[in-house]
C-alpha positions in Angstrom: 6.9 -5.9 -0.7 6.1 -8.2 -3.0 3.5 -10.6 -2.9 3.4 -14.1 -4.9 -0.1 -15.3 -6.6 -0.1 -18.4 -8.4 -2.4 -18.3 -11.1 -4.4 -22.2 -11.7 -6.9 -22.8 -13.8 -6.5 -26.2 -12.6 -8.7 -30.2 -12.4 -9.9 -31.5 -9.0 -7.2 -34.4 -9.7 -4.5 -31.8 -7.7 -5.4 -32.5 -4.3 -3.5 -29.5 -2.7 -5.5 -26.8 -5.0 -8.5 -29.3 -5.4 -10.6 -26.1 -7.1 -14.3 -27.3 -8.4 -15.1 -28.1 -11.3 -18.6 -26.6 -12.9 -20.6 -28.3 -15.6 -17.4 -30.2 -17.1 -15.3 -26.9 -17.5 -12.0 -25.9 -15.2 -12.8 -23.3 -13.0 -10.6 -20.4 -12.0 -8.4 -20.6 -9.2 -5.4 -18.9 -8.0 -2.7 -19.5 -5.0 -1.4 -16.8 -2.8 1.5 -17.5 -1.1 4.1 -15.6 0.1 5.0 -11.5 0.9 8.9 -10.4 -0.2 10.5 -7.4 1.0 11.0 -5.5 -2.6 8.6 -3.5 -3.3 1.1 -1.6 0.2 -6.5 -5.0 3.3 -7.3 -1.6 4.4 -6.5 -0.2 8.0 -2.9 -1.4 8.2 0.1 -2.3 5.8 -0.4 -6.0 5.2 3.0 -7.7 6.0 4.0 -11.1 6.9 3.0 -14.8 5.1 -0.1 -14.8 3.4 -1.7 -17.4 5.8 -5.4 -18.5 7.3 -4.7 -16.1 9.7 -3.8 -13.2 7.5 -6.4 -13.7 4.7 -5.4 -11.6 1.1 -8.9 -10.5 -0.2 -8.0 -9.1 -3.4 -9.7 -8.2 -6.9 -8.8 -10.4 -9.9 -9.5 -9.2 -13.4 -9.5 -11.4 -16.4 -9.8 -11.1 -20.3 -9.5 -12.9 -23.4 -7.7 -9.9 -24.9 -3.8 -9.1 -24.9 -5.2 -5.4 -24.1 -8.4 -6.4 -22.2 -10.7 -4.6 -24.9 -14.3 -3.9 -24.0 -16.1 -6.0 -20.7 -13.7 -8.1 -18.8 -14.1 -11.6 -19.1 -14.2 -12.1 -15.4 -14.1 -9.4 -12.3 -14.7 -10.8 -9.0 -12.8 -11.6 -5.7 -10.5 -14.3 -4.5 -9.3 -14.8 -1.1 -5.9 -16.1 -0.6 -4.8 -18.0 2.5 -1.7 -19.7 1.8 -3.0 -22.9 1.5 -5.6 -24.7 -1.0 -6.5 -22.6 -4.2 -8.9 -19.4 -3.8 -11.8 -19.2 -6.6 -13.6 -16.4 -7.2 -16.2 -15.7 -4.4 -19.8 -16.1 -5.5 -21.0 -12.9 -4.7 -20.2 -9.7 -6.9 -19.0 -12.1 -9.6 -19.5 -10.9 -12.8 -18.4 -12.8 -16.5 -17.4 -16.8 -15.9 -15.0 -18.2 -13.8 -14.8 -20.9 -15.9 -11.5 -21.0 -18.2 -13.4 -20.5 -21.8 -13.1 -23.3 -24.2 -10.1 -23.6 -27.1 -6.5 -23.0 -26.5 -6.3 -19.0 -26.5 -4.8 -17.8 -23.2 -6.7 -15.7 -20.5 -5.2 -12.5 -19.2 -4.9 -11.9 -15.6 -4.5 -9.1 -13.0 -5.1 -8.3 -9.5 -6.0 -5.2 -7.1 -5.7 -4.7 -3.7 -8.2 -3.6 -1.8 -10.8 -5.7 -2.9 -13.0 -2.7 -3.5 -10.7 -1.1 -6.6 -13.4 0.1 -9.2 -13.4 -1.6 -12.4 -14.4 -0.2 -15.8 -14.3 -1.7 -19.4 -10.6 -1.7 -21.1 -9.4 -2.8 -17.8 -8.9 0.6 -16.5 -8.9 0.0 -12.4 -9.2 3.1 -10.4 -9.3 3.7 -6.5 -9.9 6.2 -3.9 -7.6 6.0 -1.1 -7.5 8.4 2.4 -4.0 7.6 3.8 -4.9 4.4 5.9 -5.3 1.7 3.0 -2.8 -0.6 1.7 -2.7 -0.3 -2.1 -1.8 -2.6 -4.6 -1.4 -3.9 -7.9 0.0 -6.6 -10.2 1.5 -7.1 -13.4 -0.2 -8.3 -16.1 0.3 -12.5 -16.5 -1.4 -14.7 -19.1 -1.9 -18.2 -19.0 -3.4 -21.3 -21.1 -5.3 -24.3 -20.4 -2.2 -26.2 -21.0 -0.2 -24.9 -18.3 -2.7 -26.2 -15.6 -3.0 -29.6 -17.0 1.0 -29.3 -16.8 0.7 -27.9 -12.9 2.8 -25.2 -14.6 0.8 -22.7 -12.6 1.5 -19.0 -13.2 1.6 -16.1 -10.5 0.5 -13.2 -9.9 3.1 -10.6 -8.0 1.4 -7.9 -5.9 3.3 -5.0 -5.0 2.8 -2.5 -2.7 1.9 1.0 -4.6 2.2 4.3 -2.2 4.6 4.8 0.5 3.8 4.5 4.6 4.7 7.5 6.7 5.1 6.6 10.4 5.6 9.4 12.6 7.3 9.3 16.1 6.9 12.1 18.8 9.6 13.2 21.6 10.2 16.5 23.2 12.6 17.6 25.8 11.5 17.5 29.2 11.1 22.2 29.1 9.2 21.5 25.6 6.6 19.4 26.9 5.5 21.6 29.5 5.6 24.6 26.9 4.1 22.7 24.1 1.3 20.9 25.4 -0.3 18.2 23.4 0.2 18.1 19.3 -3.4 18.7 18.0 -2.9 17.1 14.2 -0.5 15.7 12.1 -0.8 16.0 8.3 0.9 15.6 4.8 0.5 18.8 3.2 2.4 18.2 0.2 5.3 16.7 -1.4 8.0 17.6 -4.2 5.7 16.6 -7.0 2.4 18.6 -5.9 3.8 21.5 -4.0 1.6 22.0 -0.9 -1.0 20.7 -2.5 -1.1 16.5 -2.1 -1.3 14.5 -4.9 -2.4 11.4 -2.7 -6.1 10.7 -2.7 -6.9 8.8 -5.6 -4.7 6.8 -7.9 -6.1 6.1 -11.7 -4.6 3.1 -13.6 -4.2 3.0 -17.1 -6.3 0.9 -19.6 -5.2 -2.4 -21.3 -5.3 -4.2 -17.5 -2.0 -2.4 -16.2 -2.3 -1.4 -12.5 1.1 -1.1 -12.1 1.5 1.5 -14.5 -1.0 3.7 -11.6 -0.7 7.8 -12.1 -2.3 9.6 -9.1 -4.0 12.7 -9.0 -5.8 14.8 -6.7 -9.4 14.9 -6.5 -10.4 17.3 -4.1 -8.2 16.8 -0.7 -6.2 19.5 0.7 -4.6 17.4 2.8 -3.9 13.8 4.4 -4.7 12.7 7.8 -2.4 10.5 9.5 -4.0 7.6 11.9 -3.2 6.0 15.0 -0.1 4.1 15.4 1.4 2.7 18.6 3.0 -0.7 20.4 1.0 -3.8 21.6 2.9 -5.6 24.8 4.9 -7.7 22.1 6.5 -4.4 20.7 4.1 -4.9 17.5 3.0 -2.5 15.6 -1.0 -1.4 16.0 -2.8 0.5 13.2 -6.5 1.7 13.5 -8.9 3.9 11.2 -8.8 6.7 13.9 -7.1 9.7 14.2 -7.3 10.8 17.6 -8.3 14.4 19.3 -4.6 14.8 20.5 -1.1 13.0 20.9 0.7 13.6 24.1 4.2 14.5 24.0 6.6 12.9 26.0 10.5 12.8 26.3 10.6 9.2 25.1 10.3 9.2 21.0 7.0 7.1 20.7 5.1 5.7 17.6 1.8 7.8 17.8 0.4 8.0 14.0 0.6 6.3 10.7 -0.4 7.5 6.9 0.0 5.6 3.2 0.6 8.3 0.7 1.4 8.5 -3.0 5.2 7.9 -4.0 7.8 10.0 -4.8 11.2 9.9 -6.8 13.4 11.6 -5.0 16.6 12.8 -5.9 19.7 13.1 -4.0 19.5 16.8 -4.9 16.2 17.5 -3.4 16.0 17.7 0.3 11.8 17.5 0.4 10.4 15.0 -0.4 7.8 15.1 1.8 5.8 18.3 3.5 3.9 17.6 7.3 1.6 20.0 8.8 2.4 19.6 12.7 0.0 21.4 15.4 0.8 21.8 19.0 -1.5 23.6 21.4 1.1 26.5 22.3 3.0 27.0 19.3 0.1 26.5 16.5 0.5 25.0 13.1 4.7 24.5 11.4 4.9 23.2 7.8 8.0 20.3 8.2 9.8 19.3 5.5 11.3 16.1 5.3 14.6 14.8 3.2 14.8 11.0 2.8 18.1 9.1 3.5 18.7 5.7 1.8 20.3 2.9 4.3 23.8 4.0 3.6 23.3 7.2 5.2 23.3 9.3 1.6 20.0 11.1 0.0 17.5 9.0 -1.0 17.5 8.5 -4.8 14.5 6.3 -6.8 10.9 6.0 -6.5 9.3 5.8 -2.4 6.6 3.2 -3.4 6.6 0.3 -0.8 9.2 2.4 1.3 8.1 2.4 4.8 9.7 5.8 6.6 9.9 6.4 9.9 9.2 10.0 10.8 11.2 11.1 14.2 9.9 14.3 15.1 11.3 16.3 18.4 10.6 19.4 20.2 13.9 20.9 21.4 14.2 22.5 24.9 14.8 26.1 22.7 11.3 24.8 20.4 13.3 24.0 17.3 12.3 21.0 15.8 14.4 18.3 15.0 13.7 15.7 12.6 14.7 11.9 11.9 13.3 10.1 8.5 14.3 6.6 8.9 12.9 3.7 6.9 11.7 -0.1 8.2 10.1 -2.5 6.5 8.8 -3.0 3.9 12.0 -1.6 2.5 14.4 0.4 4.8 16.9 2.4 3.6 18.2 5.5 6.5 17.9 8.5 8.2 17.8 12.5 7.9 18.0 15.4 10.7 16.8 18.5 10.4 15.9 21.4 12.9 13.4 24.2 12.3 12.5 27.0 14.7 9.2 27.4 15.9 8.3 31.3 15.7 
């Protein structure tokens, strides 16, 4: 998904934006608007219109530098509703959010979570655990001119790591053999090995986000959290990964994770590597092949694919598994069986 920012640096005389003004100067101000299904608030994916109701809290970096040399010229956070123009919150604000005098442009990008680390050179790093939305923008620059003009520019975020969501079914014999499924983990994935690369991502200097390599820093694994259905049929995402996750024969939505991307290949049939645990028949390592939504392999980078993970427990304990995608960008599905010894 992609999200749309318009950058303003813009005069009280625009109604709509209406941003203050601060001892004669224009202050910062920027306009979220809008989330578009191309390209990941912590606890949940954030989907839908950028609205009063589902507030963008995001980090917004400036400099008077092409390549954001040295201390940023402003770090703070904005807070994007849909509506009237966001300036930077008060508190944590550090530089001026006023646009600096002359003609030169500012430069301009944005993080999401809000809490994203900032250092000088505009490197932006962050620490992620498999249930926060990450993202990022590309770089924009802008002049004093262009607000005068109303010739506001925008800021796109886009969704950086890829949301596993895992559903769990077993036949009606495999339920009462299996018991409950203990944990549910990523282990690995074709870049890494068993060992994921999916616990912190570190950005690049020069203010480029979107050009984010990840790394491991210490995590052997990561956790999936707990995903099921409201009354509506929408989709629920906590912090919490619960003690167990009862198997039934209905395929039902039980846990959720964000993990760093892939790019798969239609020759390589796993992407992704899940650590399953059942009560009876202890711990399986699951691969998973991606499908696009034409039915072939997968092919491209997995950032701001959502997969759906479908998981079930034969009657003879072989697994079979389903790897569909929904929104933010679907694309198809993959079966697979594997015995359980």
């Amino acid at each position: 998904m992609v999200m749309t920012a318009a950058a303003a640096f813009t005069a009280c005389s625009n109604e709509e934006l209406a941003p203050a003004l601060s001892g004669g100067g224009v202050e910062i101000a920027l306009r979220s608007n809008t989330i578009d299904a191309s390209g990941v608030a912590t606890r949940a994916p954030f989907a839908d219109a950028i609205s009063t109701s589902n507030v963008l809290e995001a980090r917004v970096v400036g400099s008077i530098t092409d390549n954001f040399v040295g201390t940023a010229y402003v770090n703070g956070i904005m807070k994007f509703n849909g509506g009237l123009a966001a300036n930077f919150e008060a508190d944590g604000l550090t530089g001026s959010s006023l646009f600096p005098d002359g003609v030169n442009p500012v430069h301009l990008f944005g993080v999401y979570p809000a809490t994203w680390n900032i250092s000088a050179g505009g490197q932006a790093d962050f620490t992620f655990t498999g249930k926060e939305d990450v993202m990022a923008t590309e770089k924009v620059s802008t002049l004093k001119q262009n607000v005068i003009d109303g010739s506001y520019k925008e800021l796109l975020f886009k969704h950086l790591l890829t949301r596993l969501e895992v559903k769990l079914s077993a036949a009606s014999t495999a339920v009462s053999t299996l018991g409950d499924v203990t944990a549910i983990k990523l282990i690995g994935d074709e870049t890494a090995g068993t060992t994921p690369v999916n616990n912190r991502v570190l950005v690049a200097n020069n203010g480029a986000p979107m050009n984010a390599t990840f790394s491991s820093v210490s995590a052997t694994s990561m956790n999936f959290y707990s995903l099921s259905l409201d009354g509506n049929g929408a989709k629920v995402y906590t912090d919490n990964a619960p003690a167990t996750y009862t198997l039934t024969t209905a395929s039902t939505f039980v846990a959720y994770s964000m993990v760093a991307p892939v790019t798969a290949s239609a020759a390589n049939k796993k992407e992704y590597f899940l650590e399953l645990t059942t009560t009876a028949a202890g711990v399986k390592r699951i691969p998973v092949d991606l499908k696009s939504s034409a039915n072939t392999d997968f092919a491209g980078s997995t950032a701001g694919r959502s997969f759906v993970v479908s998981i079930y427990f034969k009657s003879n304990l072989e697994i079979a598994v389903d790897a569909t995608v929904e929104a933010w960008i679907e694309e198809g599905e993959w079966q697979g069986e594997y015995a359980i010894d």
